[in-house]
C-alpha positions in Angstrom: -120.0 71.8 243.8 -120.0 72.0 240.0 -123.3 73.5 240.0 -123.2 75.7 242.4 -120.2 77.5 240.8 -122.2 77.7 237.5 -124.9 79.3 239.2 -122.3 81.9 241.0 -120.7 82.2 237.5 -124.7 82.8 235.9 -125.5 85.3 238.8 -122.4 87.1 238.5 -122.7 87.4 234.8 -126.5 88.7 234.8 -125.9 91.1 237.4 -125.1 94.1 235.1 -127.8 93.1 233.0 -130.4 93.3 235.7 -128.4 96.8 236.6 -129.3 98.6 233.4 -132.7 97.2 232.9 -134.5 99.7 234.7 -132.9 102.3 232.4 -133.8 100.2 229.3 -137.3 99.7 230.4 -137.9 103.7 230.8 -136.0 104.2 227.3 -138.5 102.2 225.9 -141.9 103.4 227.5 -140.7 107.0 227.7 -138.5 107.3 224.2 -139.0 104.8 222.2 -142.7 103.7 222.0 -143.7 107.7 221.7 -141.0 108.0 219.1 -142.5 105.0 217.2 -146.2 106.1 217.3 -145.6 109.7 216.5 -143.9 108.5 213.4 -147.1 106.2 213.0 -149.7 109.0 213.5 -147.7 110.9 211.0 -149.3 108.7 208.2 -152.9 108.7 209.9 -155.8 110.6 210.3 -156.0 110.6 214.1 -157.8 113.9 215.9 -156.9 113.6 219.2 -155.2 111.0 221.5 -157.7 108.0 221.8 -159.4 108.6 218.3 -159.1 106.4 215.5 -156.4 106.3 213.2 -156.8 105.5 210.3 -154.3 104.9 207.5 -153.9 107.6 204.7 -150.2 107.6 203.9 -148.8 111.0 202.7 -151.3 113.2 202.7 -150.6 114.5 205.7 -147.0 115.6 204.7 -148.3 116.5 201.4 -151.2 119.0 202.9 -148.1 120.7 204.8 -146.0 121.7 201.7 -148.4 121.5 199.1 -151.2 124.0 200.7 -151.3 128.0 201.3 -153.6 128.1 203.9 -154.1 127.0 207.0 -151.2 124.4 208.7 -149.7 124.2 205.5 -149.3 128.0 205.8 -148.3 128.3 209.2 -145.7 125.6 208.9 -144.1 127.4 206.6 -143.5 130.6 208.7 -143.2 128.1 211.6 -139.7 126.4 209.8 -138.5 130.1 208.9 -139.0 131.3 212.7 -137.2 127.8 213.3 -134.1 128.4 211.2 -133.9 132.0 212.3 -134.4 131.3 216.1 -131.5 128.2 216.2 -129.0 129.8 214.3 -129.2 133.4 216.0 -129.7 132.0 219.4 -127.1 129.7 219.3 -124.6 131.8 217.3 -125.3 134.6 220.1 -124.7 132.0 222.9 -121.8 131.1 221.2 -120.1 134.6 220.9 -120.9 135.2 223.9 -120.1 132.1 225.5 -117.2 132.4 224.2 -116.2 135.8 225.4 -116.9 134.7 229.0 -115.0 131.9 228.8 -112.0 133.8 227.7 -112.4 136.1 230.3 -113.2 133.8 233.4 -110.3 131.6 232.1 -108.2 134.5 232.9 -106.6 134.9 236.8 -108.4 137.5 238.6 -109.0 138.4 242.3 -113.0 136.8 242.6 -112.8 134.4 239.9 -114.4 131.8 241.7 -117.3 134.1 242.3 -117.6 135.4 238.8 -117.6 131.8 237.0 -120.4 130.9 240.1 -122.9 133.7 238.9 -122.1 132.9 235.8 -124.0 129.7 236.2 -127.3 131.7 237.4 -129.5 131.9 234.2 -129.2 127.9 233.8 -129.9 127.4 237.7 -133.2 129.5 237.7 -135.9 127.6 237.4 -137.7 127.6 233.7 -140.7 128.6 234.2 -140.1 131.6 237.2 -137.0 132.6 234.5 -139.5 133.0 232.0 -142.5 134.4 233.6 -140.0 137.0 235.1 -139.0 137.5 231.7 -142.5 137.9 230.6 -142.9 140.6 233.3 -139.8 142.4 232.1 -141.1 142.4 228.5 -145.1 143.6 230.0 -146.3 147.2 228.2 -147.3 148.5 231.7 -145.5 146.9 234.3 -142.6 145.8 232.6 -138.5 147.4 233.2 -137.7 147.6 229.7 -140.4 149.8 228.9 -140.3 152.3 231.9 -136.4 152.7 231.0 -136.8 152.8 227.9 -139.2 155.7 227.9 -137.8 157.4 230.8 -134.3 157.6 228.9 -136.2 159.2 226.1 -135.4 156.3 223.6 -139.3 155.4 223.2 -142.3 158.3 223.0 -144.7 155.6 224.4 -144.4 151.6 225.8 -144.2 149.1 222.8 -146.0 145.3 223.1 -142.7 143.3 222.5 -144.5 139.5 223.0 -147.9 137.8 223.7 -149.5 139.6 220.0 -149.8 137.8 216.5 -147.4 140.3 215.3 -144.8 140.2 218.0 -141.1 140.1 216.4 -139.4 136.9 217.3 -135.6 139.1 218.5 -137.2 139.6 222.1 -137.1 135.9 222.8 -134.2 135.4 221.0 -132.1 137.5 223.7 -134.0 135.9 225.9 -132.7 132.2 224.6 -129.3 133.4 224.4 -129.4 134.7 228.3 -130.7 131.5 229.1 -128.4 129.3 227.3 -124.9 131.0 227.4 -124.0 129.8 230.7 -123.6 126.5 229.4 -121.8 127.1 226.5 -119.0 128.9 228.2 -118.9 126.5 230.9 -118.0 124.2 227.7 -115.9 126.7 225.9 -114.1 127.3 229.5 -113.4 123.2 230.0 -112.0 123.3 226.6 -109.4 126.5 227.3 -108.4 124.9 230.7 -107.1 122.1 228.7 -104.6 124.1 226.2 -100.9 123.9 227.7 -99.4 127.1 228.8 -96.2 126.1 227.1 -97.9 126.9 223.9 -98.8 130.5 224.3 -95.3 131.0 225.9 -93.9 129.5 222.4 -96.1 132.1 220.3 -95.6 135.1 222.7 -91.2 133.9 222.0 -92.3 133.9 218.1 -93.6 137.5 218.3 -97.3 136.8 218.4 -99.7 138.9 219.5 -102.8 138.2 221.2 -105.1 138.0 218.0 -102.6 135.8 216.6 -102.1 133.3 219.7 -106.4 133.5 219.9 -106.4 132.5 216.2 -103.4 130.4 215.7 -103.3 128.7 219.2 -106.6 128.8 220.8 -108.7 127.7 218.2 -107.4 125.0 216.5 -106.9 123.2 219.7 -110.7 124.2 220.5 -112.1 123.0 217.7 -113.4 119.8 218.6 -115.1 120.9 221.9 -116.6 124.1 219.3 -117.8 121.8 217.3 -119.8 119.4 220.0 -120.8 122.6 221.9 -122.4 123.8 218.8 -123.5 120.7 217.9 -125.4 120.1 221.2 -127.1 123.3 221.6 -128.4 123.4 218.2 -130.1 120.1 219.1 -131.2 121.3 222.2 -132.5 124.9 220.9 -134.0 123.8 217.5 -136.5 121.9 219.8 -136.9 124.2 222.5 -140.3 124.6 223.6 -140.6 126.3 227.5 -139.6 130.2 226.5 -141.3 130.4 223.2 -144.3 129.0 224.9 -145.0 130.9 228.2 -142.8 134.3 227.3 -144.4 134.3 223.9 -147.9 132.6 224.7 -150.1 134.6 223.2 -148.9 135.3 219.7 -147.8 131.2 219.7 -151.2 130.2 220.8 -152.6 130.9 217.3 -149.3 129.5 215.4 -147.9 133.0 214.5 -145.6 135.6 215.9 -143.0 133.7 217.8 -144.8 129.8 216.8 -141.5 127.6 215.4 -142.3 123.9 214.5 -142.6 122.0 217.7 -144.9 124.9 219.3 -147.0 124.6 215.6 -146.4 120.4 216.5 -148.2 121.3 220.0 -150.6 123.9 218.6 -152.1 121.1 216.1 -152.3 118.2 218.3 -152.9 119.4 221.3 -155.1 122.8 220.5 -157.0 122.2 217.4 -156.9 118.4 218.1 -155.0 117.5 214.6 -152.6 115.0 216.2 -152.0 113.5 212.8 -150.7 117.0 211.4 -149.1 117.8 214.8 -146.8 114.2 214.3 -146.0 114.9 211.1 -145.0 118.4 211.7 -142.5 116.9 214.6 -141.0 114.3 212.5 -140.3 117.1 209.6 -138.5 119.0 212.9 -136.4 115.4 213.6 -135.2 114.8 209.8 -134.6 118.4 210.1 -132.2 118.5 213.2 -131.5 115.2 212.2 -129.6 115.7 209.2 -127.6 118.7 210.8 -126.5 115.8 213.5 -125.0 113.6 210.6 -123.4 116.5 208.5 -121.4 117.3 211.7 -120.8 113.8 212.5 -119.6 113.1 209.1 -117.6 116.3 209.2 -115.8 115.5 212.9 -115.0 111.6 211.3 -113.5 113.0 208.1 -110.6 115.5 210.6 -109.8 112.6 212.3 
């Protein structure tokens, strides 16, 4: 009888272990063995998947900042195009964001319907969002164009993506269409949770609306700012889909719209320099990496 409680008791105690271990086999063939090797190709000489790779410690990290041609050049103007597309994107998605929020957070006849289409750019699919995108932005064919020149603002249709030369701000409004959705929905969650009693106090003290927004709302939003911002900086410093298909062209040869994990896929995958495209990404990862643990640091200090 003993034993057959013990096993009960063993069975009953190994059942959320057998639970999870489908999710902790997949985090370890899908995240953490292709975290490990990049890191480990980083410091080799590997070509392509299935070559040898042989050990040559630095060089590879030393070729990217020490050269002027070449990767070394291109990762360069890859980590400027990097900075420039996180911080503008997600500062527009932010502003943005946030100006939806306040407004949806606001009672209004068709409320519900508003805050549902607001949710369309994240429920499109990537790749039709961006190929429609792509058609928008197209010399000929494209919307932007024919208005534009039919309003009399251009003389003739203007290339915006798909060149060497092609200015980065096209995708950019793209990536802050795309992403905005989610950060009011965020922004919105955050608002929702603010008692009413509070802007009834300030409104009693005389405050007006700038003064509630900057007194009230903010402070009491700060933590949710901070993880939303947080998040989508993660998310867009390594965003890949957009760049690549709305921007192929110009990307394909590491220029024009090319940030570091489109150079990362342009080496390894392109010109078969798998060693250079690892260490590229890992750069990218300390990179976003030591964003992650200033803001950690920062939210652990307010506490």
């Amino acid at each position: 009888m003993r034993s057959v409680r013990l096993e009960r008791h063993t069975q009953r105690a190994l059942l959320p272990y057998a639970f999870i271990l489908p999710a902790v086999v997949a985090l370890l063939l899908f995240s953490i063995y292709p975290f490990v090797t990049g890191i480990w190709y980083s410091f080799t000489s590997i070509g392509w998947v299935g070559d040898a790779a042989n050990f040559v410690g630095l060089k590879n990290y030393q070729q990217l900042f020490t050269g002027d041609v070449g990767a070394a050049k291109l990762f360069k103007d890859a980590l400027v195009h990097s900075v420039i597309w996180t911080v503008v994107v997600v500062g527009g998605q932010f502003v943005v964001g946030l100006g939806v929020a306040l407004v949806l957070n606001e009672r209004f006849p068709g409320r519900t319907l508003f805050r549902t289409l607001t949710m369309l750019p994240i429920a499109l699919p990537t790749v039709i969002m961006a190929l429609t995108w792509q058609w928008m932005y197209d010399p000929y064919y494209g919307i932007i164009n024919h208005y534009l020149v039919a309003w009399g603002l251009l003389k003739a249709p203007i290339i915006w993506v798909g060149q060497t030369t092609s200015p980065l701000w096209p995708l950019i409004l793209v990536g802050i269409w795309r992403g905005f959705p989610f950060m009011a929905l965020m922004l919105l969650s955050g608002l929702q949770g603010i008692p009413e009693e509070l802007y009834d106090v300030a409104k009693v003290d005389g405050a007006g609306p700038i003064a509630r927004f900057t007194n009230v709302t903010l402070p009491l939003m700060r933590t949710i700012i901070g993880i939303a911002l947080m998040l989508h900086v993660l998310w867009w410093w390594n965003h890949f889909d957009i760049l690549l298909i709305v921007g192929t062209s110009g990307a394909e040869y590491g220029y024009g719209s090319s940030t570091l994990p489109i150079l990362g896929w342009i080496e390894a995958f392109r010109w078969s320099h798998l060693a250079l495209g690892a260490a590229i990404s890992v750069l990218a990862m300390i990179g976003i990496g030591g964003v992650i643990l200033l803001n950690a640091r920062r939210e652990i200090q307010s506490v």
